[in-house]
py3Dmol code that shows the C-alpha trace and the ligand (Angstrom):
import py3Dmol

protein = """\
ATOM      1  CA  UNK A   1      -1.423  31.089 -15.485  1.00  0.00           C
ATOM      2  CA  UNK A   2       1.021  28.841 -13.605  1.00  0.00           C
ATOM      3  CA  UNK A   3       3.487  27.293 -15.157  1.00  0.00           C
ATOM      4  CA  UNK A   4       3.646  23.929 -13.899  1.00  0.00           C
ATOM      5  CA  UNK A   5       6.816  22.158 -14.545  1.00  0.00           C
ATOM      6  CA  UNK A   6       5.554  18.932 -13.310  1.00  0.00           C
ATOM      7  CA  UNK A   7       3.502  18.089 -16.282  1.00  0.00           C
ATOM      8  CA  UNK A   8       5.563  18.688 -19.251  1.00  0.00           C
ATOM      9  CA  UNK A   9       8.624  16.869 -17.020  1.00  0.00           C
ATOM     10  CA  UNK A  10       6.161  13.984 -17.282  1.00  0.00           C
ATOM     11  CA  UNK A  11       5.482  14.054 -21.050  1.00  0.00           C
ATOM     12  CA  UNK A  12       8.717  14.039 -21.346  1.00  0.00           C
ATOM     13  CA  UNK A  13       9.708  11.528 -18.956  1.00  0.00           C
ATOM     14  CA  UNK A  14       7.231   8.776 -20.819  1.00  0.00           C
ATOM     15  CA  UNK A  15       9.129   9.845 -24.522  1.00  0.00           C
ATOM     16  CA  UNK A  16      12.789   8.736 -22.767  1.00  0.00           C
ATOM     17  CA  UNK A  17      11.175   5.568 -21.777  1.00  0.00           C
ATOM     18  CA  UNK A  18      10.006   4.960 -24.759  1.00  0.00           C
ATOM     19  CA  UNK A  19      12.902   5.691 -26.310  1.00  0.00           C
ATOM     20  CA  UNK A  20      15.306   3.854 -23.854  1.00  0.00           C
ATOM     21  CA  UNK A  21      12.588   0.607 -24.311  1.00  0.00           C
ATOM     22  CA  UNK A  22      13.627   0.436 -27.928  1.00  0.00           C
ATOM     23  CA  UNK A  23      17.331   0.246 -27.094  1.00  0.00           C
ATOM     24  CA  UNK A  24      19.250  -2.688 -27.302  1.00  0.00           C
ATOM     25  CA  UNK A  25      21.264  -1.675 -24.138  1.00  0.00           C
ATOM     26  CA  UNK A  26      21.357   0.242 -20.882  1.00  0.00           C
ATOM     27  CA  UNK A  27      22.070   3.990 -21.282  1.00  0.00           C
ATOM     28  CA  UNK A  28      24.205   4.550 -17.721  1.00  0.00           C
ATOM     29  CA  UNK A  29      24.727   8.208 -15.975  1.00  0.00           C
ATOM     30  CA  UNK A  30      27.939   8.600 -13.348  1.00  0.00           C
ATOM     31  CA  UNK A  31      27.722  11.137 -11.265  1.00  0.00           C
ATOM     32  CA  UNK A  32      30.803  12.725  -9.772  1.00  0.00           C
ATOM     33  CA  UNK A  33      30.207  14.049  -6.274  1.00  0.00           C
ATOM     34  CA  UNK A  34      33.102  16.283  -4.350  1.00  0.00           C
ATOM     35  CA  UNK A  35      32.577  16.673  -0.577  1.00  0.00           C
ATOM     36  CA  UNK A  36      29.642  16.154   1.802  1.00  0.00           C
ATOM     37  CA  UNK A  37      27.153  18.823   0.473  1.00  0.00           C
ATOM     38  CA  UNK A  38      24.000  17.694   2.117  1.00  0.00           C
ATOM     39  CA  UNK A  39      22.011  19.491  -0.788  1.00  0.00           C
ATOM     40  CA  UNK A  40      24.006  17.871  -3.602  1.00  0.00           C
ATOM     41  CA  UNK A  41      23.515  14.597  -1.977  1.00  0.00           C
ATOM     42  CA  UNK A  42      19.492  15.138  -1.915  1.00  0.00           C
ATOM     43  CA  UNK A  43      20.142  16.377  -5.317  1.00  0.00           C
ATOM     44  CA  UNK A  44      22.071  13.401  -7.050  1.00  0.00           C
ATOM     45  CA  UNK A  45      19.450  10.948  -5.130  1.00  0.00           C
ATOM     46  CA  UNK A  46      16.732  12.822  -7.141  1.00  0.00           C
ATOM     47  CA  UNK A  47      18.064  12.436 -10.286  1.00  0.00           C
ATOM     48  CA  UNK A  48      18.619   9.036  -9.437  1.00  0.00           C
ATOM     49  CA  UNK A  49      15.287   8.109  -8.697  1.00  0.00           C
ATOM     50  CA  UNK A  50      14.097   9.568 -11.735  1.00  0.00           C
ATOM     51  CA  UNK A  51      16.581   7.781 -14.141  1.00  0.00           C
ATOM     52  CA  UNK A  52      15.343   4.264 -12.025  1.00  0.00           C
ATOM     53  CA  UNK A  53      11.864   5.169 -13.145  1.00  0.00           C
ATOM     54  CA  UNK A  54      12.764   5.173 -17.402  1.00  0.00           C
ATOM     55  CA  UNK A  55      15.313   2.685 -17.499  1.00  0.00           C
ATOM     56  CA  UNK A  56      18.687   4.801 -16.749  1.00  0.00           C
ATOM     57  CA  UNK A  57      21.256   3.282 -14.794  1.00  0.00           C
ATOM     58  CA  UNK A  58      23.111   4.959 -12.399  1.00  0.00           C
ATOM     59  CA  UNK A  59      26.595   4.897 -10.880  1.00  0.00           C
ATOM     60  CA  UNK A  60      28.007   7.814  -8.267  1.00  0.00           C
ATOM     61  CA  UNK A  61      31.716   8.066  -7.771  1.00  0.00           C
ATOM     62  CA  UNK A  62      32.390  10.091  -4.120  1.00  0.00           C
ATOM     63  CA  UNK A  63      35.346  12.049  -3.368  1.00  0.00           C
ATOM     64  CA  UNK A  64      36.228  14.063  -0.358  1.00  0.00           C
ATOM     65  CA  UNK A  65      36.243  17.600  -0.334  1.00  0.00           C
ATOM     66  CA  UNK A  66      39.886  18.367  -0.060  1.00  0.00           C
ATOM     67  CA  UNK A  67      40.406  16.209  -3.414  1.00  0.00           C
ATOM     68  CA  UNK A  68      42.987  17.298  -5.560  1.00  0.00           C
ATOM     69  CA  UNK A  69      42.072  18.486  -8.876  1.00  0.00           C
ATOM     70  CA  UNK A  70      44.091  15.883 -10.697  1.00  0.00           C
ATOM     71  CA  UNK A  71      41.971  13.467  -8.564  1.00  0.00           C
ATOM     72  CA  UNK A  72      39.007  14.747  -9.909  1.00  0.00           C
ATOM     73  CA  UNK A  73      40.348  14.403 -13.378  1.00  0.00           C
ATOM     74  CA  UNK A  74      41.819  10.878 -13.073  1.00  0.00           C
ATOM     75  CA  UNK A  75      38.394   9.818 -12.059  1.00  0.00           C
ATOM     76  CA  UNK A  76      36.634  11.860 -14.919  1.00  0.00           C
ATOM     77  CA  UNK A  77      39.106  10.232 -17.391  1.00  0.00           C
ATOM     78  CA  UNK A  78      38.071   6.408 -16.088  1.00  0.00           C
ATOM     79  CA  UNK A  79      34.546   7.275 -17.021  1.00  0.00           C
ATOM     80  CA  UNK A  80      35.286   8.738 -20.289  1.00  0.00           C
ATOM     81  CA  UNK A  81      37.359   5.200 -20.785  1.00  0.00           C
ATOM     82  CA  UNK A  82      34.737   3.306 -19.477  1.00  0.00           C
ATOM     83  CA  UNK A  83      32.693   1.956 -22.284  1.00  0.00           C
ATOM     84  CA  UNK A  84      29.465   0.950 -20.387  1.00  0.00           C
ATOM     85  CA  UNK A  85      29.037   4.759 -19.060  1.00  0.00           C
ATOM     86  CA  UNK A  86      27.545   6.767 -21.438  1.00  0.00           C
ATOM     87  CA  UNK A  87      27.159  10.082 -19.805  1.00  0.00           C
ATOM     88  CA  UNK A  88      28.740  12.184 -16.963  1.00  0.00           C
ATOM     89  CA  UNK A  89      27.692  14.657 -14.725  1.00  0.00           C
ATOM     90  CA  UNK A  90      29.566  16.456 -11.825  1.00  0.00           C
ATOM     91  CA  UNK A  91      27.556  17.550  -9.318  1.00  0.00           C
ATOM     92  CA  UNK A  92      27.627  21.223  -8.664  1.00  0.00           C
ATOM     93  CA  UNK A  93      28.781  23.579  -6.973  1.00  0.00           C
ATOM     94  CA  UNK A  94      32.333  22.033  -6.504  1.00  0.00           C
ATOM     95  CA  UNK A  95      34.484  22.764  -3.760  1.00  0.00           C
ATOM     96  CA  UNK A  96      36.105  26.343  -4.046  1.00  0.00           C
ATOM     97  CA  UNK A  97      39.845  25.049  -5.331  1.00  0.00           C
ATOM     98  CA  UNK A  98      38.349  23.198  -8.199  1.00  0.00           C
ATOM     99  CA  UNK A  99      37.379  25.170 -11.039  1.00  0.00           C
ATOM    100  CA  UNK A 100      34.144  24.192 -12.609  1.00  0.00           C
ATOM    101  CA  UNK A 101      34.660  25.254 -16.149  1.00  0.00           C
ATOM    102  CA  UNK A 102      37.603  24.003 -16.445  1.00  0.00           C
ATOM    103  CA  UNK A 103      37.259  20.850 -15.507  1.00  0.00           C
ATOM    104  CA  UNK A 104      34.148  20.077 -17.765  1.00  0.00           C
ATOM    105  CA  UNK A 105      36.898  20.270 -20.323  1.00  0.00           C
ATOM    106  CA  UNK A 106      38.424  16.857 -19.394  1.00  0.00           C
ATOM    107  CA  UNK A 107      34.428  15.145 -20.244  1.00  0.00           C
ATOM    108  CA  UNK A 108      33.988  13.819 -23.600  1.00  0.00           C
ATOM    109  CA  UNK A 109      31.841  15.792 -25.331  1.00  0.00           C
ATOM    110  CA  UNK A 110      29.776  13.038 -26.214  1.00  0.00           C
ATOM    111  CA  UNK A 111      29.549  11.523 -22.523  1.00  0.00           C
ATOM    112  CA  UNK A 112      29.098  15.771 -21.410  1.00  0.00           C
ATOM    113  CA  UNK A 113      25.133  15.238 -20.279  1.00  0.00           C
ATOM    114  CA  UNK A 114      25.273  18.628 -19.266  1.00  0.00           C
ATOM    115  CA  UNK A 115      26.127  20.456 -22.153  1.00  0.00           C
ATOM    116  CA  UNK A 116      29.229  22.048 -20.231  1.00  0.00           C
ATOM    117  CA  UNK A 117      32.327  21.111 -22.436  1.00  0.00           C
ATOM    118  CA  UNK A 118      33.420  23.433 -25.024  1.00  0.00           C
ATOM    119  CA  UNK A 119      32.334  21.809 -27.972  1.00  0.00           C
ATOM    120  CA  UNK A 120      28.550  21.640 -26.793  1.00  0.00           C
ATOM    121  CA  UNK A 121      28.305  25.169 -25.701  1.00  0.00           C
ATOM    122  CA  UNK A 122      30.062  25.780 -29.365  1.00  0.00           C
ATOM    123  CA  UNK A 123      27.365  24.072 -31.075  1.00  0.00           C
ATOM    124  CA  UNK A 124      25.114  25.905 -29.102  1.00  0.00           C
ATOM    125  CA  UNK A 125      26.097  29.342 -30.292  1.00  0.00           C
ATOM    126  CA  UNK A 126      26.530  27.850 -33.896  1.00  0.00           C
ATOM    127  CA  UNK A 127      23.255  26.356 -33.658  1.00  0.00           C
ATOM    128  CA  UNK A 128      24.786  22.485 -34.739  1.00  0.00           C
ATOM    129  CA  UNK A 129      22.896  19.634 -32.888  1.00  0.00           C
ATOM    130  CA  UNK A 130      24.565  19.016 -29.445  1.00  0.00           C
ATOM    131  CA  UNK A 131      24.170  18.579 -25.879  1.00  0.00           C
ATOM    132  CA  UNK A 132      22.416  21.773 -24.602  1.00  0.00           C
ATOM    133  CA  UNK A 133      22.573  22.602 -20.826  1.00  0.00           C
ATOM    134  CA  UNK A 134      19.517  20.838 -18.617  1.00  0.00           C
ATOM    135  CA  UNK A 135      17.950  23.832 -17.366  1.00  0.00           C
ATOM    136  CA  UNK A 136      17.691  26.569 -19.600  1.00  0.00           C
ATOM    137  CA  UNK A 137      16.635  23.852 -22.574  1.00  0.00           C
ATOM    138  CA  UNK A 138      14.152  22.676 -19.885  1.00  0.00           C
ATOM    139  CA  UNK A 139      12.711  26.437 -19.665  1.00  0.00           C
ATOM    140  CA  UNK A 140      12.088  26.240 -23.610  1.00  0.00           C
ATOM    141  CA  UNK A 141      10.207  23.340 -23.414  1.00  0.00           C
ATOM    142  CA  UNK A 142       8.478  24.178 -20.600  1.00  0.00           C
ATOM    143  CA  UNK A 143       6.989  27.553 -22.713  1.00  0.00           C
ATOM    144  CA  UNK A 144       6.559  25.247 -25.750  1.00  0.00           C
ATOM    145  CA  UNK A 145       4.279  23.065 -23.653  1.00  0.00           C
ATOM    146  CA  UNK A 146       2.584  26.130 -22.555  1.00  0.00           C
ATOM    147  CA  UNK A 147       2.088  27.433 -26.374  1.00  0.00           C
ATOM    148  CA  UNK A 148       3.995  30.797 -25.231  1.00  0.00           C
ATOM    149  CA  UNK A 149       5.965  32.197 -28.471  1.00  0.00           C
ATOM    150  CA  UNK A 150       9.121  33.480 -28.135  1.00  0.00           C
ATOM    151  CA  UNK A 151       9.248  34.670 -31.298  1.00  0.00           C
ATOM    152  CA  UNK A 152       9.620  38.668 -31.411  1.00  0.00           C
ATOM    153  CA  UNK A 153       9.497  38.742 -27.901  1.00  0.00           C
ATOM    154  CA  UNK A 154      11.940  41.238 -25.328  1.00  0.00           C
ATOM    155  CA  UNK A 155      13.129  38.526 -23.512  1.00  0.00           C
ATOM    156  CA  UNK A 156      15.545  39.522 -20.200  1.00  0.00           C
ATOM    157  CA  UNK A 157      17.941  36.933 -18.389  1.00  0.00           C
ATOM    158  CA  UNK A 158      19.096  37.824 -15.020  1.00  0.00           C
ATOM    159  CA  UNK A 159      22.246  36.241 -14.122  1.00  0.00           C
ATOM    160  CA  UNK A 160      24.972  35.311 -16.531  1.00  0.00           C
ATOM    161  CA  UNK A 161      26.423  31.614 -15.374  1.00  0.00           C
ATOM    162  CA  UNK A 162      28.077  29.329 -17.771  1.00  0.00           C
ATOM    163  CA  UNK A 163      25.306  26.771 -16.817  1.00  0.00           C
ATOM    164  CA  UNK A 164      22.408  28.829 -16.859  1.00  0.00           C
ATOM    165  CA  UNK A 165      21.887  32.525 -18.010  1.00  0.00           C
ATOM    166  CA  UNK A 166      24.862  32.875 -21.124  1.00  0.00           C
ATOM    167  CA  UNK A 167      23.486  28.961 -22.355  1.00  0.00           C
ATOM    168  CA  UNK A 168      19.681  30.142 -21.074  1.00  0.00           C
ATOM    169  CA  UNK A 169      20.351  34.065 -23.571  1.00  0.00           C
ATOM    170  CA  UNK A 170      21.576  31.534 -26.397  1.00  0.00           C
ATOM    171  CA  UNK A 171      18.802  29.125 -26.337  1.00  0.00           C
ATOM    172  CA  UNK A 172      16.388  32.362 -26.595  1.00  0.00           C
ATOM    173  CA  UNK A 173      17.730  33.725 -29.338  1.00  0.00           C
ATOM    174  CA  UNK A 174      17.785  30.571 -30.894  1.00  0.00           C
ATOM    175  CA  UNK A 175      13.829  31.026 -30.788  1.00  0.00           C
ATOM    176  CA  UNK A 176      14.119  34.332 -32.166  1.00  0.00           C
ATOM    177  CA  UNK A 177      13.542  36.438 -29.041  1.00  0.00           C
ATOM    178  CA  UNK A 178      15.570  40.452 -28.704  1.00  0.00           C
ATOM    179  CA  UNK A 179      18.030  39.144 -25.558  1.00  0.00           C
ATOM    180  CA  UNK A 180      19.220  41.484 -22.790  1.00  0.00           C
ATOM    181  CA  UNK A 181      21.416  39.635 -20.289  1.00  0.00           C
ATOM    182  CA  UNK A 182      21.978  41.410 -17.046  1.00  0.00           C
ATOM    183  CA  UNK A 183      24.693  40.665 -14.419  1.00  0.00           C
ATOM    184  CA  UNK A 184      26.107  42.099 -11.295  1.00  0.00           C
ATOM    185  CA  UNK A 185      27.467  45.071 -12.536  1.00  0.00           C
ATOM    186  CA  UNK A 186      23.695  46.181 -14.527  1.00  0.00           C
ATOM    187  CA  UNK A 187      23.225  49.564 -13.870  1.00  0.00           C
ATOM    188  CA  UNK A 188      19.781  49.702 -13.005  1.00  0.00           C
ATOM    189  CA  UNK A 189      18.141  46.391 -13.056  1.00  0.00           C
ATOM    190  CA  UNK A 190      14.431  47.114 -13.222  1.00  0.00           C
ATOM    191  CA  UNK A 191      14.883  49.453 -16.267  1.00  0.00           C
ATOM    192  CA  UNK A 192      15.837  46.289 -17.935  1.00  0.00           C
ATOM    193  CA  UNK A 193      13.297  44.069 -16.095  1.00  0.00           C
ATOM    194  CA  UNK A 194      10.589  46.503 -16.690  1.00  0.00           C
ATOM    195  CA  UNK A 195      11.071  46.034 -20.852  1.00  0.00           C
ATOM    196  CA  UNK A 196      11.202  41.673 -21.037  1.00  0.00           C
ATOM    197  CA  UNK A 197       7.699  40.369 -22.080  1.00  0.00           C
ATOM    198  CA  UNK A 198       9.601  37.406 -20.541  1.00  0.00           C
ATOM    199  CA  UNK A 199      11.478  37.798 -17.809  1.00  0.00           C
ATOM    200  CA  UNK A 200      13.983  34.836 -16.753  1.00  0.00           C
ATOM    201  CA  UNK A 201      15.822  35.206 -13.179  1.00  0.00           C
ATOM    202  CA  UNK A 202      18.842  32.575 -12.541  1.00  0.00           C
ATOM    203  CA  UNK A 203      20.475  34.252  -9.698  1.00  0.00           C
ATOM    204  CA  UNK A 204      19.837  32.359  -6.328  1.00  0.00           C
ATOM    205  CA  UNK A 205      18.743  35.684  -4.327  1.00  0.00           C
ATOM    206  CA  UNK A 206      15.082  34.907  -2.805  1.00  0.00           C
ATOM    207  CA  UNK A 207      13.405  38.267  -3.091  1.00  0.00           C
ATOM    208  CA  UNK A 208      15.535  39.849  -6.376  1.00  0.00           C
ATOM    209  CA  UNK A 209      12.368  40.525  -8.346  1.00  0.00           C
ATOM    210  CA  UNK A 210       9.800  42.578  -6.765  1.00  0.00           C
ATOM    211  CA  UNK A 211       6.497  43.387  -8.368  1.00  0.00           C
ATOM    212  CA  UNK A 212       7.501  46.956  -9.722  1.00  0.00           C
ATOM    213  CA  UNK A 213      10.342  45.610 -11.984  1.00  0.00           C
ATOM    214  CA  UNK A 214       8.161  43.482 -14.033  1.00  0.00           C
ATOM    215  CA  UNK A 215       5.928  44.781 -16.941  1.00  0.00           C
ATOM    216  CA  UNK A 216       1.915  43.963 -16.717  1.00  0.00           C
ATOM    217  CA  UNK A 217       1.147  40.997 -18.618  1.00  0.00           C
ATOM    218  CA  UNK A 218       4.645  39.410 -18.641  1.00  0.00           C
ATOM    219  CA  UNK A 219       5.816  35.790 -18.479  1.00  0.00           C
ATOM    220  CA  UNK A 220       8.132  35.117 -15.976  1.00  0.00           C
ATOM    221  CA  UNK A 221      10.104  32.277 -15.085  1.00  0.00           C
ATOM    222  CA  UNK A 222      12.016  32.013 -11.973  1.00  0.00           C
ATOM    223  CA  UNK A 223      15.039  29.208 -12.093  1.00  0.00           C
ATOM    224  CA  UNK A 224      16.312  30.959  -8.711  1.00  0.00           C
ATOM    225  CA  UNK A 225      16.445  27.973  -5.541  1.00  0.00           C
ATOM    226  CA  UNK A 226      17.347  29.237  -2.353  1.00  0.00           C
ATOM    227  CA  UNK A 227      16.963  27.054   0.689  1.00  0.00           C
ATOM    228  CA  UNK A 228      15.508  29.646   3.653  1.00  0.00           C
ATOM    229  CA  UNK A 229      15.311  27.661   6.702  1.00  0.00           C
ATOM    230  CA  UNK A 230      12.918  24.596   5.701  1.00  0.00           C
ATOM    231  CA  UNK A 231      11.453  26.077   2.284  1.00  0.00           C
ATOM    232  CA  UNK A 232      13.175  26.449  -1.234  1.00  0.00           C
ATOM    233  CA  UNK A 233      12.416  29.784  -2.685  1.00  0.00           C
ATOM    234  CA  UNK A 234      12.783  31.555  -6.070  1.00  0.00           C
ATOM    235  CA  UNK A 235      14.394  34.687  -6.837  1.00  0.00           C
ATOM    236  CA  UNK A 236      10.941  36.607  -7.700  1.00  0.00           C
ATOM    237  CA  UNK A 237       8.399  37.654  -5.323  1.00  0.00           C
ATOM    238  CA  UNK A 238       5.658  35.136  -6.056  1.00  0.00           C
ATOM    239  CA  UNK A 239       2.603  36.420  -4.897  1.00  0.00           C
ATOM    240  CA  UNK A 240       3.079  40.189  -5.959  1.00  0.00           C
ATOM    241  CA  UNK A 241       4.567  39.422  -8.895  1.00  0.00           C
ATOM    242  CA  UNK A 242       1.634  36.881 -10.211  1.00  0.00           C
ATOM    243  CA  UNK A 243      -0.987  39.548  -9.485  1.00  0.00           C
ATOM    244  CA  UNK A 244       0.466  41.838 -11.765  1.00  0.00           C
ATOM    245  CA  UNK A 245       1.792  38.817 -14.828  1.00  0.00           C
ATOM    246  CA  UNK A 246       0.429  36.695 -17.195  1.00  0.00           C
ATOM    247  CA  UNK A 247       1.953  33.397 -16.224  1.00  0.00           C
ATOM    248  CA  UNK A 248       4.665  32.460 -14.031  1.00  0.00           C
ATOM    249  CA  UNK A 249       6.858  29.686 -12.512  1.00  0.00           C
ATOM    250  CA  UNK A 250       6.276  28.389  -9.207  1.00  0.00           C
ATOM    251  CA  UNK A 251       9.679  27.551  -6.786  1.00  0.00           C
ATOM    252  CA  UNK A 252       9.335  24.552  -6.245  1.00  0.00           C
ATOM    253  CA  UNK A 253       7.739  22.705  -9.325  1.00  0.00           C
ATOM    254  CA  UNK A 254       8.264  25.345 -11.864  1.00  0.00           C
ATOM    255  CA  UNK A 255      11.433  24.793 -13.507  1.00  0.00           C
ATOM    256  CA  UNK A 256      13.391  22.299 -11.408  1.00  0.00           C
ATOM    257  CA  UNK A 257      11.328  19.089 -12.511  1.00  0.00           C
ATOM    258  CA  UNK A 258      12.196  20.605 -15.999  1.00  0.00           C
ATOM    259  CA  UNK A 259      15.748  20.359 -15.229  1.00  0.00           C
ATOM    260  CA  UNK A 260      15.047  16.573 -14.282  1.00  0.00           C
ATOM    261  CA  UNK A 261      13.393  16.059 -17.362  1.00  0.00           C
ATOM    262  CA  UNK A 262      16.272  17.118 -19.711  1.00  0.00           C
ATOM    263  CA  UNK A 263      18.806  15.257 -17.962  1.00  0.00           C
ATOM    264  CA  UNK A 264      17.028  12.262 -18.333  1.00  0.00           C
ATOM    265  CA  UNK A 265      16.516  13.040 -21.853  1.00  0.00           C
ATOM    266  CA  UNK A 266      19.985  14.503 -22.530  1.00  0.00           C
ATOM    267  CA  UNK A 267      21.378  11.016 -20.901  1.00  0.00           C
ATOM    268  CA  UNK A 268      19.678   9.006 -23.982  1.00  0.00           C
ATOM    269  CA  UNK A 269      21.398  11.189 -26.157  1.00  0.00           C
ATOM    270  CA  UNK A 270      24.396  11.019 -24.514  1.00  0.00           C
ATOM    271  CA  UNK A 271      23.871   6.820 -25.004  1.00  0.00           C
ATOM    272  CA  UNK A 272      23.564   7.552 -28.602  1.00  0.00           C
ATOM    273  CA  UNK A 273      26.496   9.449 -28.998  1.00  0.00           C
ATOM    274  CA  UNK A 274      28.739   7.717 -27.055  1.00  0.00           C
ATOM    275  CA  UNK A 275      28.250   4.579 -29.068  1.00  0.00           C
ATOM    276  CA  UNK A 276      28.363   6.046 -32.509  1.00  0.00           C
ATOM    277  CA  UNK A 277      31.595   8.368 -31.338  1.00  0.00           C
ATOM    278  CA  UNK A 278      32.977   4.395 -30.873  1.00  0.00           C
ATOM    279  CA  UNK A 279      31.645   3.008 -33.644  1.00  0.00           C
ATOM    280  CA  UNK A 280      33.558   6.375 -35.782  1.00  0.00           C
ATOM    281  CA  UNK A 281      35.569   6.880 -33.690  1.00  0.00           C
ATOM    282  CA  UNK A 282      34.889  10.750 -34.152  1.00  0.00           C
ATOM    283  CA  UNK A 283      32.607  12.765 -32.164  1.00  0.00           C
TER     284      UNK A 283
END
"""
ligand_1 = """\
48
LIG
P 25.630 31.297 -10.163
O 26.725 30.652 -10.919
O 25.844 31.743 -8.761
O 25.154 32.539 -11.021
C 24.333 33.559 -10.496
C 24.376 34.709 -11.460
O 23.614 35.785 -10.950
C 25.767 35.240 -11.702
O 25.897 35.416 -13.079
C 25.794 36.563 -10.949
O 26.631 37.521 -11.543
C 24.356 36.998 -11.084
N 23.948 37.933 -10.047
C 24.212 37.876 -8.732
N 23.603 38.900 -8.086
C 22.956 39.614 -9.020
C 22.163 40.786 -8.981
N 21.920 41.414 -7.852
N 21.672 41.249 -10.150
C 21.912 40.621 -11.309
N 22.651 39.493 -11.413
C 23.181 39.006 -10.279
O 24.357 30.354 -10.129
P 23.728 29.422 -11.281
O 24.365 28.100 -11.257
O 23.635 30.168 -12.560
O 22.267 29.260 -10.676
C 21.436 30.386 -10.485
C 20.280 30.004 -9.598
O 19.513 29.006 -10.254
C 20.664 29.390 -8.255
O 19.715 29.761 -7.304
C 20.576 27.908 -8.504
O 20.299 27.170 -7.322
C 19.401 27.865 -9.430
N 19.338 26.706 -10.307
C 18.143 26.113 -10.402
C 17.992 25.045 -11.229
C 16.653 24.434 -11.380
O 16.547 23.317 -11.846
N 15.594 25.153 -11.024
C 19.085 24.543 -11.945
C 20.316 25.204 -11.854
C 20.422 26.296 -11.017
P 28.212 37.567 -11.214
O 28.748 36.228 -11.604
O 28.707 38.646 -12.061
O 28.300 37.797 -9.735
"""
view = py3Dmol.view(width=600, height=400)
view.addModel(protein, "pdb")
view.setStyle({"model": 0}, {"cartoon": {"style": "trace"}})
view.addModel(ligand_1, "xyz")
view.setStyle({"model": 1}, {"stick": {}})
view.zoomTo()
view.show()
């Protein structure tokens, strides 16, 4: 089976408009971009397009790619001010001498669409409602669309980002899946790869997964994007590896529109928060 991101990222799409057509205001997403990243840039317009079609509003704030990092947190700190902004998102990756972790620690956790600050990956591992990173919540509900039970299963991230694979190992366990997160230092990937009934790759290395590291019969779902030349290409070897699996992501369409999805979704909740953290004036 294929796992076609497109059609859940629709579903989902249609609940956020509903949702945002009951509103009595404007949910708005600000998007801070650093340098001239031509990728980023077809990125951000993306995700703009999308929040046009429910009803999100959209604001980017540009800054060049020497900007200083207490440039980058002035601007972050005008948003979090702003009242009419309800959610931010800094476009990754960020230039080299600006640390990305740290400086989702200057968002407000209730205007943090991607789950990034502190307090949201917090509630994450604590399991407390929150803001859960765009991607890896988009892979759970692309399996939930796809009736695939996590429940029980071996489940094996590759890669360990802050963004992705640690958020990505959380939100399995959360569905009561046996985690094994491997890195760069893994001794011996495939022995690892070889056990997942569902095997996860966030790693950004076209090629990584090659049909004799995955198990006959498993699910596998490739968040890997690597622009080759013209084409965008996942981490696993698609062909092999879908002769030998039960269902599997396609790069593009698989996860990506996912990732879409839950920002558009995440940005509504965002909207919420950010008006009752000013109405309590507590997050
Ligand atoms: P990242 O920060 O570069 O993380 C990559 C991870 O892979 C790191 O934890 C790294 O470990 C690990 N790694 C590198 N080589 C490895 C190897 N040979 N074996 C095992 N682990 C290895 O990237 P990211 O932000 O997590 O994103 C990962 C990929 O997903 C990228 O291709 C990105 O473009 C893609 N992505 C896709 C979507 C989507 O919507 N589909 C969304 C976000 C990201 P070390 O840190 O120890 O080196």
């Amino acid at each position: 089976m294929i796992l076609d991101g497109r059609k859940p990222a629709k579903l989902i799409e249609e609940r956020v408009k509903q949702e945002i057509d009951k509103l009595d205001f404007t949910p708005t997403l600000a998007t801070i971009i650093v340098g001239e990243d031509p990728a980023s840039k077809v990125y951000v317009q993306a995700k703009d397009k999308a929040c046009k079609r429910v009803g999100i509003n959209t604001i980017t704030r540009e800054l060049p790619i020497d900007a200083k990092r207490s440039v980058l947190i002035s601007t972050i700190e005008e948003l979090n001010r702003e009242k009419d902004i309800h959610a931010i998102l800094i476009q990754l990756p960020l230039p080299a001498h600006l640390d990305a972790n740290g400086i989702t620690e200057f968002v407000y956790p209730s205007k943090d669409v991607e789950g990034l600050h502190p307090l949201n990956l917090g509630r994450l591992v604590t399991e407390r409602a929150g803001i859960a990173p765009c991607t890896p919540s988009g892979v759970i509900e692309l399996l939930k669309y796809y009736n695939i039970s996590l429940d029980g299963k071996n489940a094996v991230v590759v890669g360990h980002s802050a963004i992705v694979g640690k958020p990505m190992a959380l939100l399995l366990l959360k569905e009561w899946s046996t985690v094994t997160v491997c890195h760069i230092k893994t001794q011996n990937l495939s022995k690892h790869t070889k056990e997942a009934d569902v095997l996860i790759s966030a790693v950004g290395k076209p090629g990584l997964i090659t049909a004799d590291m995955v198990k006959d019969g498993a699910i596998v779902v490739d968040i890997g994007i690597t622009k080759v030349g013209g084409e965008l290409l996942g981490d696993v070897v698609f062909d092999a590896v879908n002769e030998k699996v039960s269902a599997i992501t396609p790069v593009p369409g698989g996860v990506g529109p996912m990732t879409v999805a839950m920002l558009l979704k995440n940005t509504v909740e965002c909207a919420r928060r950010s008006k009752n953290w000013r109405a309590n004036n507590h997050d």
